[in-house]
VOBA-1610 file (N, C-alpha, C; in pm, whole numbers, padded with zeros to 5 digits, always signed):
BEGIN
Unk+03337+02614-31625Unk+03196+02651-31611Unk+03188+02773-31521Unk+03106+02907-31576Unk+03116+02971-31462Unk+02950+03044-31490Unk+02880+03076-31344Unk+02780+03113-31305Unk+02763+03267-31246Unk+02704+03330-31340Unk+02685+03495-31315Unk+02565+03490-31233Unk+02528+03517-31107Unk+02383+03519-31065Unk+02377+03681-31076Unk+02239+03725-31071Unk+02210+03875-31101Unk+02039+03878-31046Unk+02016+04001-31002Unk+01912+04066-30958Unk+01850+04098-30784Unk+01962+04058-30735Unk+01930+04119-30553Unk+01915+04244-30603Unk+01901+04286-30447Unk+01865+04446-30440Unk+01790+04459-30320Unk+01745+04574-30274Unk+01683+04626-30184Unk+01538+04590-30220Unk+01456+04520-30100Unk+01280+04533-30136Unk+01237+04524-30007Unk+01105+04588-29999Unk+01055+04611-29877Unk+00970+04478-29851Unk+00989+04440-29718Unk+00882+04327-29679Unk+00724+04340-29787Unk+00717+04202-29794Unk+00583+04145-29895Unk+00650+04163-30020Unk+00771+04184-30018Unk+00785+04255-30188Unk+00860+04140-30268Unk+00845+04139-30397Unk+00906+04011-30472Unk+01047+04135-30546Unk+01126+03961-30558Unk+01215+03995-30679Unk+01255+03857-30738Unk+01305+03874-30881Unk+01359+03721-30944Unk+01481+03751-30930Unk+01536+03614-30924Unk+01733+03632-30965Unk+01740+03530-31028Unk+01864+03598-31152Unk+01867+03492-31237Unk+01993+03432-31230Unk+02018+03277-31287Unk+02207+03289-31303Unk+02201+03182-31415Unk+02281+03288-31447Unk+02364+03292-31606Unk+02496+03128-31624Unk+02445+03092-31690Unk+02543+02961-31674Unk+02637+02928-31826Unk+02782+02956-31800Unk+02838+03001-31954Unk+02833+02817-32022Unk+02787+02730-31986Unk+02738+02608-32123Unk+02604+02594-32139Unk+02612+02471-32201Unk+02459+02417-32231Unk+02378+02328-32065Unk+02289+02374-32066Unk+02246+02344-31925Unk+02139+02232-31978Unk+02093+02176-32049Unk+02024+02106-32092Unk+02072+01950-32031Unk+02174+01928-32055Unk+02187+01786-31989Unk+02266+01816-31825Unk+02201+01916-31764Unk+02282+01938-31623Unk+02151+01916-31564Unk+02191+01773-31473Unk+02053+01761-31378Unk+02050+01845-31263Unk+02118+01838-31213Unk+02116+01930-31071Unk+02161+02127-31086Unk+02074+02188-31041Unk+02097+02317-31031Unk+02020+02338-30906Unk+02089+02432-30867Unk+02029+02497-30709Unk+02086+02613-30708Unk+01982+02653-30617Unk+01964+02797-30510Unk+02001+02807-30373Unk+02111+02879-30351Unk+02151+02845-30151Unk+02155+03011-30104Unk+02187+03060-29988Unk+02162+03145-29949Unk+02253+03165-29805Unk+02361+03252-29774Unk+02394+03289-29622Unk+02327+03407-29612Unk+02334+03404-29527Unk+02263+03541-29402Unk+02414+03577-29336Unk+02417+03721-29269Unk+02491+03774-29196Unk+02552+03620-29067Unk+02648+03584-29033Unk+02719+03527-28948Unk+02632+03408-28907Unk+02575+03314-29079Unk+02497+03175-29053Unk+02581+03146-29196Unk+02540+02961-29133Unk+02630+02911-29289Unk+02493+02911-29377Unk+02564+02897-29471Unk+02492+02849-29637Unk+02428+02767-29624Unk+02308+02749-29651Unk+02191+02713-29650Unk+02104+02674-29810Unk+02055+02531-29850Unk+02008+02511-29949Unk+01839+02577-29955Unk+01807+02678-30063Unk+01688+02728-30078Unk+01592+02637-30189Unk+01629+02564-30286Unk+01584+02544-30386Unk+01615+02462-30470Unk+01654+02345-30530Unk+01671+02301-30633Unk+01588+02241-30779Unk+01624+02243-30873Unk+01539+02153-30935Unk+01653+02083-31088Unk+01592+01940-31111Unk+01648+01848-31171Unk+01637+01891-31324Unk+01661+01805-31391Unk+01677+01794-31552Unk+01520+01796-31616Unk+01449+01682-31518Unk+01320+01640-31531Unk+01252+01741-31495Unk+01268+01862-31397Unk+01211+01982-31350Unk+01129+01953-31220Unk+01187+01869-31166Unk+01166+01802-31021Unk+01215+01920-30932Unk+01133+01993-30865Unk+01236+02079-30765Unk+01171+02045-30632Unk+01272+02128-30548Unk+01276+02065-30385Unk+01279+02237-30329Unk+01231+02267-30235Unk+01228+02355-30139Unk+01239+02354-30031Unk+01348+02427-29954Unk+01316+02447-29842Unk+01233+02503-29731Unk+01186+02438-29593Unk+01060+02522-29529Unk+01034+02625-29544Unk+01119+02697-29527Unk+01116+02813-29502Unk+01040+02916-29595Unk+01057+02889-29742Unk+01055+02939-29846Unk+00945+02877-29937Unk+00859+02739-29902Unk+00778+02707-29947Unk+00662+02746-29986Unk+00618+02773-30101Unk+00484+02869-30150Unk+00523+03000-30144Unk+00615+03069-30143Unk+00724+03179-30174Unk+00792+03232-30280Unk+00853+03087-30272Unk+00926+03104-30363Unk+00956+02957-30498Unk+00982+03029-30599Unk+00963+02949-30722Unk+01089+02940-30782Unk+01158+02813-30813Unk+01240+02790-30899Unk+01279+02705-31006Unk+01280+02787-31132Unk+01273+02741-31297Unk+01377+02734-31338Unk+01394+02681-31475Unk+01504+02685-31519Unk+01471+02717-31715Unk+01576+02777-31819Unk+01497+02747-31976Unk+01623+02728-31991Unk+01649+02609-32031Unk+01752+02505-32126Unk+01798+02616-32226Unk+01694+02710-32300Unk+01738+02733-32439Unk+01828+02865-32392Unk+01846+02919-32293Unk+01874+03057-32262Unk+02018+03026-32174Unk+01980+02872-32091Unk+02142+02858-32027Unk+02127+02928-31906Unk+02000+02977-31832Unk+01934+03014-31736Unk+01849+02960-31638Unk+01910+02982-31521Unk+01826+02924-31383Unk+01735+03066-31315Unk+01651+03034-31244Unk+01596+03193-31243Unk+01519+03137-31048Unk+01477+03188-31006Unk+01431+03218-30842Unk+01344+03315-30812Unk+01186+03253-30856Unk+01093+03399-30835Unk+01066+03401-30692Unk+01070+03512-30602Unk+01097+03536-30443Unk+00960+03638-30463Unk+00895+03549-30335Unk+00752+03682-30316Unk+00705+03684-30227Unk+00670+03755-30105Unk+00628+03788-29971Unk+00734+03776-29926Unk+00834+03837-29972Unk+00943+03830-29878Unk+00927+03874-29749Unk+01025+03771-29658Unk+01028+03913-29491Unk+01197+03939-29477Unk+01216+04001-29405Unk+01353+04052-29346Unk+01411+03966-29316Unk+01395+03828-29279Unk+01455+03681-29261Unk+01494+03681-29415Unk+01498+03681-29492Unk+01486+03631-29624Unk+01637+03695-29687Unk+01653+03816-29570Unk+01801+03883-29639Unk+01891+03734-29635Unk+01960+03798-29726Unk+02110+03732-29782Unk+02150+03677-29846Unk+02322+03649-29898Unk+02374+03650-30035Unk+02313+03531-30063Unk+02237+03504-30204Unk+02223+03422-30279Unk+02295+03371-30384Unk+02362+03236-30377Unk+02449+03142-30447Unk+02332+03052-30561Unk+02398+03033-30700Unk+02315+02973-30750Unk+02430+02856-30779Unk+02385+02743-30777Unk+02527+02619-30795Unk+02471+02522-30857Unk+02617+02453-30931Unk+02491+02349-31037Unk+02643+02236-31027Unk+02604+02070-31037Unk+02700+02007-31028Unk+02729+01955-31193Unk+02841+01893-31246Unk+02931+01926-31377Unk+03026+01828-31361Unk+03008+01731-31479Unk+03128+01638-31423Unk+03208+01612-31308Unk+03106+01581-31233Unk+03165+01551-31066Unk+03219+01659-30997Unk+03171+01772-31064Unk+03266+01912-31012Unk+03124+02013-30965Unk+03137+02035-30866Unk+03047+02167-30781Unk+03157+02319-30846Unk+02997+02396-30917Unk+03016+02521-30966Unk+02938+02623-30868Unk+02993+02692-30833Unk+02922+02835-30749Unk+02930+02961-30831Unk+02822+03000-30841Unk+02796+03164-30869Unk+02892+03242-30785Unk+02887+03365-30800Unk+02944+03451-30692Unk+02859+03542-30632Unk+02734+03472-30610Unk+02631+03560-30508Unk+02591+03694-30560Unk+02484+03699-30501Unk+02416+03810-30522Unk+02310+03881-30411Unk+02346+03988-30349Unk+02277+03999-30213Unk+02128+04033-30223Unk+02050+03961-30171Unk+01899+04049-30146Unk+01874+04073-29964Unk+01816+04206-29983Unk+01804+04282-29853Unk+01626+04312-29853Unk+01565+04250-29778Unk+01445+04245-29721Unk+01425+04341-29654Unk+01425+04497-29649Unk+01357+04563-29515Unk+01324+04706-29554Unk+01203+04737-29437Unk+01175+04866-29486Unk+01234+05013-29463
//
């Protein structure tokens, strides 16, 4: 199983971006997918998840912020990010669990500042 995440980049405070990650099977019967996040010299941190049923969980931080979907038919998890602030920098991991096996993206950085 492997996970392409895509769309960091540079945005100025208040500013949105989505990231998506690319998941090479069928994601349809994968209950668990998530969104995590390090920052410069902090551990990894859970941002987001959501279930099969489309149950998702957020963390404080990010609550009413940020949005996370998923479309079965595309094999895509996606992370709409909006009012961002400069707290908000850093690499974003998208991870999904798989026959008892934890899959990680290979990150994708977003940088918050003006």
């Amino acid at each position: 199983v492997q996970l392409q995440a895509s769309g960091g980049g540079l945005v100025q405070p208040g500013g949105s971006l989505r990231l998506s990650c690319l998941v090479s099977i069928n994601i349809s019967s994968i209950n668990f997918m998530g969104w995590y996040r390090q920052a410069p010299g902090k551990q990894r941190e859970l941002v987001a998840t959501i279930t099969i049923g489309g149950i998702t969980n957020y963390a404080d931080s990010v609550k009413g912020r940020y949005t996370i979907s998923r479309d079965n038919l595309k094999s895509t998890m996606y992370l709409q990010m909006s009012s961002l602030k400069p707290e908000d920098t850093a690499v974003y991991y998208c991870r999904t669990n798989w026959n008892s096996r934890v899959y990680w993206g290979q990150g994708t950085l977003v940088t918050v500042s003006s």
